[in-house]
LODRENNU-568144 format. One line per field, with one value per residue: residue in one letter; x, y negated, z of N, C-alpha, C in turn; residue number from 1. Coordinates in pm, 1 decimal. Each point is the difference from the previous one (the first is absolute). Layout:
residues N
residu (A | ...) .
neast (X | ...) .
nnorth (Y | ...) .
nup (Z | ...) .
caeast (X | ...) .
canorth (Y | ...) .
caup (Z | ...) .
ceast (X | ...) .
cnorth (Y | ...) .
cup (Z | ...) .
num (NUM | ...) .
This chain:
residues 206
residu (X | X | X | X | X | X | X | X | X | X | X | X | X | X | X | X | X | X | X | X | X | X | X | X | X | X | X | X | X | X | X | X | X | X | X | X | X | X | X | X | X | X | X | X | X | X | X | X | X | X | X | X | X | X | X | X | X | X | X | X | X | X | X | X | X | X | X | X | X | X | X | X | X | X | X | X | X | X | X | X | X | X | X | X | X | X | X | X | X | X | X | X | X | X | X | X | X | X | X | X | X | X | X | X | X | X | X | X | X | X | X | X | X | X | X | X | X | X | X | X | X | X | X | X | X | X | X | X | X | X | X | X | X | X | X | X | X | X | X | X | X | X | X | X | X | X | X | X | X | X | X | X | X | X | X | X | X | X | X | X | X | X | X | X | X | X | X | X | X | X | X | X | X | X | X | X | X | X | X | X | X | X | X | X | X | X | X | X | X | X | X | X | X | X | X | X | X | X | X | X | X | X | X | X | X | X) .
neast (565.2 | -36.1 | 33.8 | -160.5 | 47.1 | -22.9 | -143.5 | 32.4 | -127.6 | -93.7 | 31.1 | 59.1 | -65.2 | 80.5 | 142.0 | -10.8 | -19.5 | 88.3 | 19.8 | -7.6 | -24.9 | 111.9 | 95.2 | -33.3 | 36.3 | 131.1 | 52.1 | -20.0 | 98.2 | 104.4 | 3.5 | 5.7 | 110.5 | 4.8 | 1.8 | 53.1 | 104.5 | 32.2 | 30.6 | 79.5 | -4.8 | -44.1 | -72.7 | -27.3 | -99.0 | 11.9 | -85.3 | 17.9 | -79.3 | -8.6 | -109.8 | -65.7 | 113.9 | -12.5 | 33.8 | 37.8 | -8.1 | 107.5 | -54.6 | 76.3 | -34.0 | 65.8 | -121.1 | 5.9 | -16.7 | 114.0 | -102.0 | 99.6 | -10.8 | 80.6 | 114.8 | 75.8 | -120.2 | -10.4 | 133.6 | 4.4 | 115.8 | 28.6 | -31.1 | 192.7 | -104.5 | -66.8 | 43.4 | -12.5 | -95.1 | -39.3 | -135.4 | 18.7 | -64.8 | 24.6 | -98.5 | -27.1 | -31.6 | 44.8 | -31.8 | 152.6 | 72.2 | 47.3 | 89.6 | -62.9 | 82.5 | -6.2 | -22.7 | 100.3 | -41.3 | 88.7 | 28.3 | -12.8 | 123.5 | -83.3 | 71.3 | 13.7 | -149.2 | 49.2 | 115.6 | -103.4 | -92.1 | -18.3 | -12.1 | -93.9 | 21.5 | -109.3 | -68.3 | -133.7 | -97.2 | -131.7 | -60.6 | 95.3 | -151.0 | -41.2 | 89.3 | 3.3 | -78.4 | 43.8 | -153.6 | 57.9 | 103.2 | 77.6 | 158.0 | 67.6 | 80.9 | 92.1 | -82.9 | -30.0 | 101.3 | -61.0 | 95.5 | -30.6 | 107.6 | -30.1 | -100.8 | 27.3 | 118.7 | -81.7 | -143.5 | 22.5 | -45.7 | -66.3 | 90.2 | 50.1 | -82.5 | -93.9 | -14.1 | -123.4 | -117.4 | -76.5 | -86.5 | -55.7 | -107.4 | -38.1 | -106.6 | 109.6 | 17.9 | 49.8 | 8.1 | 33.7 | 130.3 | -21.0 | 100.1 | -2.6 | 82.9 | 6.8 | 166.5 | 99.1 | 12.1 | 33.2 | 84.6 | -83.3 | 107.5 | -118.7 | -59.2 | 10.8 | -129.8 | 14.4 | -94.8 | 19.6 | -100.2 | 46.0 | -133.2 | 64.1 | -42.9 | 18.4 | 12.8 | -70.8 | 124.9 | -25.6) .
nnorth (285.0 | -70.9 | 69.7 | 72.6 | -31.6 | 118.7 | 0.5 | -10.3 | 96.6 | -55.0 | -9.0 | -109.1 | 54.1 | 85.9 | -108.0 | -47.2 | 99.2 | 45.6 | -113.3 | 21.5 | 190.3 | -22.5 | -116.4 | 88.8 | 103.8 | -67.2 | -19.9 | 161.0 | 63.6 | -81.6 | 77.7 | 84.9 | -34.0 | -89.5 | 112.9 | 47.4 | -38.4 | -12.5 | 124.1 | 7.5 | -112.3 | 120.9 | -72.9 | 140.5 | -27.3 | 130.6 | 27.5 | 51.6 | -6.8 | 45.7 | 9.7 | -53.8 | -22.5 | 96.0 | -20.5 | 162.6 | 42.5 | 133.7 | 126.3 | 0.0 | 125.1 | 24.9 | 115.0 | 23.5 | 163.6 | -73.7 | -100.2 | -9.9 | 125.4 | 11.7 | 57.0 | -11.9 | 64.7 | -114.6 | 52.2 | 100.2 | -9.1 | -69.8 | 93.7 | 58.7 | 99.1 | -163.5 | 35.3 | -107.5 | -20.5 | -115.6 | -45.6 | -79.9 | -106.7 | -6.3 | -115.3 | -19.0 | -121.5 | -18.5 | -121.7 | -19.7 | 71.6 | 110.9 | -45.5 | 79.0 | -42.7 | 81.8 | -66.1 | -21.2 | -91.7 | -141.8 | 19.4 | 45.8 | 72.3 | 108.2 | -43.8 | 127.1 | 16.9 | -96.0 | 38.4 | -0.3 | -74.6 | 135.3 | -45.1 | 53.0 | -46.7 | 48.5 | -24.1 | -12.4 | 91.1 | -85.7 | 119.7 | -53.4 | -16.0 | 6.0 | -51.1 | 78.0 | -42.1 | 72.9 | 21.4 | 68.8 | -3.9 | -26.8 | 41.0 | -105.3 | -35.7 | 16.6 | -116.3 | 92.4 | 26.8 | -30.4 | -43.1 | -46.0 | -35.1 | 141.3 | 14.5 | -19.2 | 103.4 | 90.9 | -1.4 | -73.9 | -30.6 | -98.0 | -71.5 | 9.0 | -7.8 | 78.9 | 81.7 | 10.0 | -24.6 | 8.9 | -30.7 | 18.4 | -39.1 | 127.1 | 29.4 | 0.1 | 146.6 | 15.0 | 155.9 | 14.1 | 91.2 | -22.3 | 37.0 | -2.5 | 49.8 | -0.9 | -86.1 | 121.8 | -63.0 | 45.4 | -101.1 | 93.6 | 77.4 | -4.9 | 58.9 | -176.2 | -80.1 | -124.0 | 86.1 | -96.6 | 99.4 | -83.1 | -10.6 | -14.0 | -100.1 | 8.7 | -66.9 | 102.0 | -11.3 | -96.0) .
nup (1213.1 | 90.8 | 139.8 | -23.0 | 108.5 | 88.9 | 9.6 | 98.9 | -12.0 | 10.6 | 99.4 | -86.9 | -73.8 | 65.6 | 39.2 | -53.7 | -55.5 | 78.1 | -41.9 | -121.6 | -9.4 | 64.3 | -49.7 | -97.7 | 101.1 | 24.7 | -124.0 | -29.7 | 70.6 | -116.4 | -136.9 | 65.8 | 63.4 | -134.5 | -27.1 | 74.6 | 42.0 | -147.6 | 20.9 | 84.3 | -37.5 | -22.7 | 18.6 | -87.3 | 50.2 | 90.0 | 87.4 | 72.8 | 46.6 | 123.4 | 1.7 | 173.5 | 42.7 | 23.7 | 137.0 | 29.0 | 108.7 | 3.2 | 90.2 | 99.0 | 52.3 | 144.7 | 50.9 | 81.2 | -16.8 | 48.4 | -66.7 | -49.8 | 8.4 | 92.1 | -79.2 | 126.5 | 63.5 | 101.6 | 0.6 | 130.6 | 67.2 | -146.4 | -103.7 | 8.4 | 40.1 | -29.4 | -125.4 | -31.0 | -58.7 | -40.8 | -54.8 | -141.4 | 6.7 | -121.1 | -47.0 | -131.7 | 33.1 | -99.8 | -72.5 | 39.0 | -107.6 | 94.5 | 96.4 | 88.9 | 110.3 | 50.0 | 128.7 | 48.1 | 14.2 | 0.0 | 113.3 | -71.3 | -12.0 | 92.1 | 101.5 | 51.2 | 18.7 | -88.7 | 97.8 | 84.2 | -149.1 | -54.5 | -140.6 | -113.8 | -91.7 | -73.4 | -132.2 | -2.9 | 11.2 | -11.6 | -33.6 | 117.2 | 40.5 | 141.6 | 62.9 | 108.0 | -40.1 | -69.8 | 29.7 | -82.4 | 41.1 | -85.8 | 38.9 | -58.3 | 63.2 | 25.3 | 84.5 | 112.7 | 16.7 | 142.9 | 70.4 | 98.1 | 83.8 | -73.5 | 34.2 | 152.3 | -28.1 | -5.8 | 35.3 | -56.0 | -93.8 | -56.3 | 0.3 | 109.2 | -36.7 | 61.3 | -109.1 | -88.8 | 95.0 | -136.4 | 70.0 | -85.1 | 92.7 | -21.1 | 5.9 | 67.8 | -20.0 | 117.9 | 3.8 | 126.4 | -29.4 | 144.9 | -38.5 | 125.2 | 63.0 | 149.2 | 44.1 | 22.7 | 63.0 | 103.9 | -96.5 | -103.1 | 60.7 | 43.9 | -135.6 | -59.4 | -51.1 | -77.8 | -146.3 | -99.1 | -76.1 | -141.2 | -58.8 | -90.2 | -48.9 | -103.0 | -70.3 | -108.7 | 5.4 | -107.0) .
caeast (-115.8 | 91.8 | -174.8 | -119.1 | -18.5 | -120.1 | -57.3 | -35.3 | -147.0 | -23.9 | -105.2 | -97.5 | -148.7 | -130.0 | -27.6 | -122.6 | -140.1 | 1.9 | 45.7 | -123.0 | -91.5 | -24.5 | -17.4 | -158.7 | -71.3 | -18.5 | -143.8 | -120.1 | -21.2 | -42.1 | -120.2 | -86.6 | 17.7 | -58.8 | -188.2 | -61.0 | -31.0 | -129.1 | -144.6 | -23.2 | -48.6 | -159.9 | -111.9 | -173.6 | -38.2 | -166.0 | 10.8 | -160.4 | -59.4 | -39.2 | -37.1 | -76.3 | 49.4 | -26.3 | 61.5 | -89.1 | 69.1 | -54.8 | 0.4 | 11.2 | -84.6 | 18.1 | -97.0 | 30.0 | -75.6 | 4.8 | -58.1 | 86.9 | 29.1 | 158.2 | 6.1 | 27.1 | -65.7 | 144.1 | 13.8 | 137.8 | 45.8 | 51.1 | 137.6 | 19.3 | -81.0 | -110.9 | -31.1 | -146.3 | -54.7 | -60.8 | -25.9 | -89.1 | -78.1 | 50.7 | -75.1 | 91.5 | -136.4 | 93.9 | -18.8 | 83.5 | 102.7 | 101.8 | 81.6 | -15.2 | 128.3 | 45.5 | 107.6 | -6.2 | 39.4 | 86.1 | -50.0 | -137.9 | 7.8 | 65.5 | 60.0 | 109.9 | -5.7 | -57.7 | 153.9 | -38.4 | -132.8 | -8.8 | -142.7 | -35.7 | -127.9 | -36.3 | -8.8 | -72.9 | -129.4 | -33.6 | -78.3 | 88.7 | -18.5 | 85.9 | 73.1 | 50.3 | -126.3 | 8.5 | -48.7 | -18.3 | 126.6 | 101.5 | 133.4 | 46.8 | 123.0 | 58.3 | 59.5 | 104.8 | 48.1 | 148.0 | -98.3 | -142.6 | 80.2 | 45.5 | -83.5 | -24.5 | 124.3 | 43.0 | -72.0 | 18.4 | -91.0 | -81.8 | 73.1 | 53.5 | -109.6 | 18.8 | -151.0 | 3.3 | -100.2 | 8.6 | -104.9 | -21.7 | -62.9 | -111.7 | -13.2 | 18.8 | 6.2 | 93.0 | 66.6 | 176.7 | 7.4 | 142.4 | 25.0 | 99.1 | 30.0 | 116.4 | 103.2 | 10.8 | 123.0 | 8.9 | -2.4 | -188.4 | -128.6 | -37.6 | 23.8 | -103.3 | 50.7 | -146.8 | 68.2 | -114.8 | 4.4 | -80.7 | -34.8 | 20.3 | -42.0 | 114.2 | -68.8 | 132.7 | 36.0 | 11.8) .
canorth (-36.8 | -43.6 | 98.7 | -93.1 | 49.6 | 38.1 | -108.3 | 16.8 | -63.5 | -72.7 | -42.7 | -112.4 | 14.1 | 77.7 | -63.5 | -89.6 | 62.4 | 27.4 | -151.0 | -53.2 | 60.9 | -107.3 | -107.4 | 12.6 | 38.2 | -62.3 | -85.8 | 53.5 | -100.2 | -119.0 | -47.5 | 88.7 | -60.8 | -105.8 | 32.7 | 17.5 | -128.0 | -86.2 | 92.7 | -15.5 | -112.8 | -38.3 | -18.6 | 98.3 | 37.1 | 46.3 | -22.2 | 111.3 | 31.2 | 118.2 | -101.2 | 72.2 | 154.1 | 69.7 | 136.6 | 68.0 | 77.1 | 95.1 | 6.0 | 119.8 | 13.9 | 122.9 | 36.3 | 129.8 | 82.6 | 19.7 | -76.1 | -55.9 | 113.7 | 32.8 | 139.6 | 113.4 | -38.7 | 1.0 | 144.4 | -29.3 | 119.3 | 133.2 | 76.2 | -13.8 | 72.6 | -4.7 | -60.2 | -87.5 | -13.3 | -61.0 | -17.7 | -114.1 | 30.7 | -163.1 | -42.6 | -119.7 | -32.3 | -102.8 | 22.8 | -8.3 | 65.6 | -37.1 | 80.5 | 64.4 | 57.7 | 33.5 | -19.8 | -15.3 | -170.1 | 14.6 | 27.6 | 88.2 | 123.4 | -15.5 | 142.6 | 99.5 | 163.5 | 16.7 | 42.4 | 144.4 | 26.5 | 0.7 | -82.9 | 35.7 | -123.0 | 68.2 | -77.6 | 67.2 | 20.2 | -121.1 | 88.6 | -20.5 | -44.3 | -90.0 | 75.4 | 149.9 | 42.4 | -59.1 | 68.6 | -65.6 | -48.5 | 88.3 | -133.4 | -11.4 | 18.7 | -16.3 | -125.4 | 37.3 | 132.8 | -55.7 | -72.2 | -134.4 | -53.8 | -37.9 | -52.2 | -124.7 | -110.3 | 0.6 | -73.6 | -128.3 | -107.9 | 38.5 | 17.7 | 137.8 | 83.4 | 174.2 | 54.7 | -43.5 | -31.4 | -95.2 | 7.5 | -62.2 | -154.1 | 25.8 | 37.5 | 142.2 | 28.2 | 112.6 | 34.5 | 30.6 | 65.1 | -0.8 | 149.4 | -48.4 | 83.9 | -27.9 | 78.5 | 58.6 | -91.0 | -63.9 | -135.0 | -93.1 | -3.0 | -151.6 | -171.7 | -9.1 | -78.0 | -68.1 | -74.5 | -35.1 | -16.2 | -54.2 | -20.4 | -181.3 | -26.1 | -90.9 | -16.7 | 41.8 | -110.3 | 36.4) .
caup (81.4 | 122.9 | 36.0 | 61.1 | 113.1 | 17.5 | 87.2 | 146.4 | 47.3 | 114.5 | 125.5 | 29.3 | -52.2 | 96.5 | 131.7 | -51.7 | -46.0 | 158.5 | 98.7 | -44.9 | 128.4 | 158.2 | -52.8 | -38.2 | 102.4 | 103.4 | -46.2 | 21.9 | 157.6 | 76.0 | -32.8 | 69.4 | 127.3 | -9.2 | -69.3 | 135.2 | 43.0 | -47.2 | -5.6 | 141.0 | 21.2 | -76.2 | 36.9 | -25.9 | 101.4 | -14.5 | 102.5 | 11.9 | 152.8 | 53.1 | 109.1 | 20.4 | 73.1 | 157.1 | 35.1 | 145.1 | 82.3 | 37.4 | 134.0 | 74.0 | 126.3 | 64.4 | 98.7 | 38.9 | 97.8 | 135.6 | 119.5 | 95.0 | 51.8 | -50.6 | -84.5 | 78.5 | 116.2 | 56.3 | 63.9 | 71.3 | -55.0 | -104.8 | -13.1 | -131.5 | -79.1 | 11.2 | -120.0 | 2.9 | -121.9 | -52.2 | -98.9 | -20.9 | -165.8 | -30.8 | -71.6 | -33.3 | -95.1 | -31.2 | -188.5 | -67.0 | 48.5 | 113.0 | 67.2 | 125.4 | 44.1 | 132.7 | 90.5 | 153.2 | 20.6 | 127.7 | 129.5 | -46.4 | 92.6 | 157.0 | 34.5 | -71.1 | -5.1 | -198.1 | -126.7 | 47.2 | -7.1 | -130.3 | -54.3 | -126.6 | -86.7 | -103.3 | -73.7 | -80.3 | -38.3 | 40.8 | 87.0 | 94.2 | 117.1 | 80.8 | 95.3 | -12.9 | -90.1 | -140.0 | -72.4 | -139.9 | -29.4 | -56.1 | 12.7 | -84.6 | 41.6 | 170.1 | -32.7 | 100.0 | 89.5 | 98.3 | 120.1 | -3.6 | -5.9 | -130.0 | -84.3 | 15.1 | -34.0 | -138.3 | -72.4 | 97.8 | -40.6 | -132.4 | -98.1 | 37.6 | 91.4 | -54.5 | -94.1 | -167.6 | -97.3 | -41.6 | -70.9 | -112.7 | 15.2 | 32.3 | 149.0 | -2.2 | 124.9 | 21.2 | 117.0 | 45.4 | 139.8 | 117.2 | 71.0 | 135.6 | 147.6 | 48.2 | -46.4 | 108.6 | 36.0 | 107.5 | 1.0 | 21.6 | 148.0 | 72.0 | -79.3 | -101.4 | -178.8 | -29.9 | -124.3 | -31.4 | -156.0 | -44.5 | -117.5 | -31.5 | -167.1 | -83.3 | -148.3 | -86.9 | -92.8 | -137.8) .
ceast (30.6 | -128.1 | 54.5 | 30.6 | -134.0 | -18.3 | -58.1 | -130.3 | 7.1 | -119.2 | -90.7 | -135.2 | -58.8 | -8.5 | -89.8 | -126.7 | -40.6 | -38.9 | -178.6 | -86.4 | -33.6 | -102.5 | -185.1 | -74.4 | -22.5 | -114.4 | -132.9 | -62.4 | -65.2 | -141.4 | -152.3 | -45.5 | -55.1 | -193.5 | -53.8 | -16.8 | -103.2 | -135.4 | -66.6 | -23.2 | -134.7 | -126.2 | -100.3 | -13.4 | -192.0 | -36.7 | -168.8 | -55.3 | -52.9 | -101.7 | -92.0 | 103.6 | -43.0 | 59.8 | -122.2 | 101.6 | -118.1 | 34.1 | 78.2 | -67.8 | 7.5 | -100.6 | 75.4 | -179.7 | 32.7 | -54.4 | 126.8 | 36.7 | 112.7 | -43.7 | 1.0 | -29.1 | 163.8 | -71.9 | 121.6 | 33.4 | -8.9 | 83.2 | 4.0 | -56.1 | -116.5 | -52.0 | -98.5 | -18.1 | -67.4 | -18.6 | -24.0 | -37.6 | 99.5 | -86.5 | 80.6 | -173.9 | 134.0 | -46.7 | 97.8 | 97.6 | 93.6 | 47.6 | 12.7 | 97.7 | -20.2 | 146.3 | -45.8 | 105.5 | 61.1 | -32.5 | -139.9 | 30.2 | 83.6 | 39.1 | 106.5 | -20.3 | -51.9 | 116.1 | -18.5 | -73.8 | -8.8 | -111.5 | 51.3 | -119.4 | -61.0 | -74.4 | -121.6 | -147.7 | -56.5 | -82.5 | 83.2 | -77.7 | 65.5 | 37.4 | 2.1 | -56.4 | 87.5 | -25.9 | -51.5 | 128.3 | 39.5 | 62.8 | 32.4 | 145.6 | 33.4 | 165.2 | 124.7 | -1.7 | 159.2 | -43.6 | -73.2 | 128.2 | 122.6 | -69.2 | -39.1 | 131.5 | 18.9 | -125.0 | -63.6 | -72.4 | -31.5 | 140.4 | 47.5 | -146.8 | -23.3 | -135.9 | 69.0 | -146.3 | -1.2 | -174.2 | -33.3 | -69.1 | -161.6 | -19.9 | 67.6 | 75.9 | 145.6 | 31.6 | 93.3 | -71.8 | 93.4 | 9.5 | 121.7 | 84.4 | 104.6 | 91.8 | 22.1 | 139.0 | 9.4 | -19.2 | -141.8 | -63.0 | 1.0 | 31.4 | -195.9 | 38.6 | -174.6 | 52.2 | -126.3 | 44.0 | 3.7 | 29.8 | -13.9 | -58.5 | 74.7 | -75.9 | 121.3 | 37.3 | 8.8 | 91.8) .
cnorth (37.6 | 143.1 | -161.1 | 40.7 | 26.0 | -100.6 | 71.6 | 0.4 | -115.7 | 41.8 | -98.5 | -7.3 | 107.5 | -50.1 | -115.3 | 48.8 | 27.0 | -106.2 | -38.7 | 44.6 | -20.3 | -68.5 | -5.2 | 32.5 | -153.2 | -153.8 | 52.3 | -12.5 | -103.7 | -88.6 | 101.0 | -96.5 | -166.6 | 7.8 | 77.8 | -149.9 | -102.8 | 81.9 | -72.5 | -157.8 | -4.0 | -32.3 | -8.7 | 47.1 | 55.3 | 44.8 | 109.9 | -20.1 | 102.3 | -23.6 | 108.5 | 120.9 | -23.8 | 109.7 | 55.2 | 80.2 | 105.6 | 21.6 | 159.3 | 19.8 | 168.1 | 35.2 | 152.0 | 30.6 | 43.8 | -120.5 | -78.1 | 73.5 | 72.0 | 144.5 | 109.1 | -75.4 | 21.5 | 121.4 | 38.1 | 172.9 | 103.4 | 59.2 | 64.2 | 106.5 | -34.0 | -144.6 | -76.0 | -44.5 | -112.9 | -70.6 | -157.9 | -54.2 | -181.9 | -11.5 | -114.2 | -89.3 | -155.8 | -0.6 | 32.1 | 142.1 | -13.9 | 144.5 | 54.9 | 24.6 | 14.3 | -19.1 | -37.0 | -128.4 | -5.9 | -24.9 | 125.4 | 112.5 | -96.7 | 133.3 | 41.4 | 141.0 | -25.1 | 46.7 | 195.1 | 70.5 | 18.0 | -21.8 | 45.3 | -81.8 | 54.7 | -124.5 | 91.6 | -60.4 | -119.5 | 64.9 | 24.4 | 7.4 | -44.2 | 44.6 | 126.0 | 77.3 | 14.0 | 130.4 | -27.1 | -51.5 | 65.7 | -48.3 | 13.9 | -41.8 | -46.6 | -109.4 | -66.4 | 105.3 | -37.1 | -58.7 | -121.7 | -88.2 | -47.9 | -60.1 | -156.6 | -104.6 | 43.5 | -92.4 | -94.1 | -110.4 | 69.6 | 74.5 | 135.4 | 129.6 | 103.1 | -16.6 | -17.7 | -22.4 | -136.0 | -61.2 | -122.1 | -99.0 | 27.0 | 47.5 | 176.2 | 32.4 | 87.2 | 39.3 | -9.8 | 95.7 | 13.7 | 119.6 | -26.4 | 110.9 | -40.3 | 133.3 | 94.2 | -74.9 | -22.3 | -136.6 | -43.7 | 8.4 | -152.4 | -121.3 | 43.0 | -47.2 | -41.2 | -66.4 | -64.8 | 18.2 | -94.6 | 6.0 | -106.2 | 76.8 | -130.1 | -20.8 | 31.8 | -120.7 | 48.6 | -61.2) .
cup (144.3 | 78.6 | 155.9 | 161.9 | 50.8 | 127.9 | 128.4 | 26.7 | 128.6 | 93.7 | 31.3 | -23.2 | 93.1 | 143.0 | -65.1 | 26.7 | 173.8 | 54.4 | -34.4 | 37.9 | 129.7 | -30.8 | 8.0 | 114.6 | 107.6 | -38.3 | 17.6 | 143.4 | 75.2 | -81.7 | 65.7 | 117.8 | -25.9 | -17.5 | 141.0 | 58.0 | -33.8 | 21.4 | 156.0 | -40.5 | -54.6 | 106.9 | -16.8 | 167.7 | 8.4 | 136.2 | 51.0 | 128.7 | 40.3 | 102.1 | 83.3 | 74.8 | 168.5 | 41.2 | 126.9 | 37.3 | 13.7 | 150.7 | 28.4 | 111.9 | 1.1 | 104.5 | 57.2 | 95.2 | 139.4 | 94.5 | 99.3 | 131.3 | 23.6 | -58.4 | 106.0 | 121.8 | 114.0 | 106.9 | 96.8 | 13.3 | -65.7 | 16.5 | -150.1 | -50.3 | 24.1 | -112.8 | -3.3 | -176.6 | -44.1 | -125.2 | 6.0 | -159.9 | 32.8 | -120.6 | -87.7 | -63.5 | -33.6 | -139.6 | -83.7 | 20.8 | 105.1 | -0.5 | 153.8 | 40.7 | 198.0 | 43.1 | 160.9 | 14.2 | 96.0 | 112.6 | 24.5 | 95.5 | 137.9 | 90.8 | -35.7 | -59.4 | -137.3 | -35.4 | 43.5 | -57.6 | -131.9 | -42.0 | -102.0 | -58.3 | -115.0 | -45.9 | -90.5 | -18.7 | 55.3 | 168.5 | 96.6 | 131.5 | 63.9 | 142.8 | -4.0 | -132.9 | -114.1 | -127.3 | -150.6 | -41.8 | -104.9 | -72.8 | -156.4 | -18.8 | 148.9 | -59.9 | 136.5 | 104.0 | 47.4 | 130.1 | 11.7 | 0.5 | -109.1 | -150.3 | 16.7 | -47.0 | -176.8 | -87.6 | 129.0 | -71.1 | -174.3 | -103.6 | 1.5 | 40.4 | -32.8 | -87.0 | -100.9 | -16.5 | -56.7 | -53.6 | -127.1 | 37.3 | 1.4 | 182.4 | -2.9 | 206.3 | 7.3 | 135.5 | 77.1 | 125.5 | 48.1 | 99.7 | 112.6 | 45.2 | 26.6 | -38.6 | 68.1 | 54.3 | 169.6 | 36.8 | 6.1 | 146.4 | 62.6 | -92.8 | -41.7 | -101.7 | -54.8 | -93.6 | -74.0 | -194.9 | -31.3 | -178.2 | -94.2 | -167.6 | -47.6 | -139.8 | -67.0 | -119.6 | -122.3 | -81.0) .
num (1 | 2 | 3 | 4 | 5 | 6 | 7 | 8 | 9 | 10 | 11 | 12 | 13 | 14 | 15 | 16 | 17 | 18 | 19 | 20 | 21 | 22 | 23 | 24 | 25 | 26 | 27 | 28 | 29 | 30 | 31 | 32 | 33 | 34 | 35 | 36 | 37 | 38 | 39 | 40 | 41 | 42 | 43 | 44 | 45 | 46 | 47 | 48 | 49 | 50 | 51 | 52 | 53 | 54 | 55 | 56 | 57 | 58 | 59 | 60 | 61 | 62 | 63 | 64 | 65 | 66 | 67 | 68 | 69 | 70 | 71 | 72 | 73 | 74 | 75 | 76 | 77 | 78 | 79 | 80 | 81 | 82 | 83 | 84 | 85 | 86 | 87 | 88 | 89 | 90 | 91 | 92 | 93 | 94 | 95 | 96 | 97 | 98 | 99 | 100 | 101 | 102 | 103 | 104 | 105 | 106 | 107 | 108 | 109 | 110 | 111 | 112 | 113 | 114 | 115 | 116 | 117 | 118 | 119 | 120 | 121 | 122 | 123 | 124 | 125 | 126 | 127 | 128 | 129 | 130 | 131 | 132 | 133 | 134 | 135 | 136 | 137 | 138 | 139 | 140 | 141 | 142 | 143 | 144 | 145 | 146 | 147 | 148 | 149 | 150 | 151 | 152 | 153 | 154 | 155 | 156 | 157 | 158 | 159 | 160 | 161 | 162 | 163 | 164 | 165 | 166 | 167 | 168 | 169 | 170 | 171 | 172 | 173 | 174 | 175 | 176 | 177 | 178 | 179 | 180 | 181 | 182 | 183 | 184 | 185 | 186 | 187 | 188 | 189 | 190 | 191 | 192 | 193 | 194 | 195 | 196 | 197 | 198 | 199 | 200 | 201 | 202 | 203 | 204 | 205 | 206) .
């Protein structure tokens, strides 16, 4: 009886079984990809109305207690130990939330004696009176300390401006107080300087 040579396994049946796995996915594919399509040609359509919309605007609006009054009655030779003080009330009556920001606009300061002139800004109590007056005050932070001249290049319109109040949209109030003296500097003799605040309101965005 003759032996049997032994037989070599093969490979062929598991690259099959491989070819056929593809194989299965990419039909799955493309049959995924035929039933969207037909999904997208359907034309059930339903359709709702909304009717009846309107819009309103709310308002900003800034009053100050100085009567249109400058803050520091103009005055001539100071000196640098002779500090001047004033107060003012800024009112906000606007319906909507905003934002209060102080600055000094361009062309606003004149002169030369604002790079001489230190100014301190406090930020507080609504009870501010007005001009020299500012009885009932009481600050809640100090929103600058530097000169008039620098304040005028550093806050220069809304974006950039000095505070943080922010009133909510009811009628509310707030203080500032402005504290001045000239520098002790030789250079301030025989200058002046005429600056003008100003207070802008913004609607807070949502």
């Amino acid at each position: 009886m003759s032996a049997v040579a032994p037989r070599r396994p093969t490979v062929a049946p598991r690259r099959r079984t491989v070819a056929a796995v593809v194989a299965a996915l990419t039909v799955g594919f493309l049959l995924a990809a035929g039933i969207v399509w037909q999904t997208s040609r359907a034309t059930l359509q339903y359709s709702a109305e909304n009717p009846g919309n309107s819009w309103s605007t709310g308002a900003v609006e800034l009053t100050d207690n100085a009567a249109g009054t400058a803050l520091f009655v103009p005055s001539v030779n100071v000196r640098p130990d002779d500090p001047a003080t004033g107060c003012i009330t800024v009112n906000y009556r606007g319906t909507v939330a905003a934002a209060v920001r102080l600055y000094v606009g361009p062309g606003a300061l004149t002169g030369t004696l604002g790079r001489y002139v230190d100014l301190t800004v406090e930020q507080g109590s609504a009870s501010a009176g007005s001009g020299p007056s500012c009885a009932g005050f009481t600050p809640s932070s100090t929103i600058w300390h530097g000169t008039v001249a620098d304040f005028a290049a550093t806050h220069s319109n809304f974006a950039h401006g000095a505070g943080t109040w922010a009133p909510t949209g009811a009628t509310q109030s707030e203080g500032y107080r402005f504290t001045v003296h000239v520098v002790d500097d030789n250079r301030a003799q025989n200058a002046s300087a005429t600056v003008t605040f100003t207070w802008e309101a913004q609607a807070a965005l949502s």
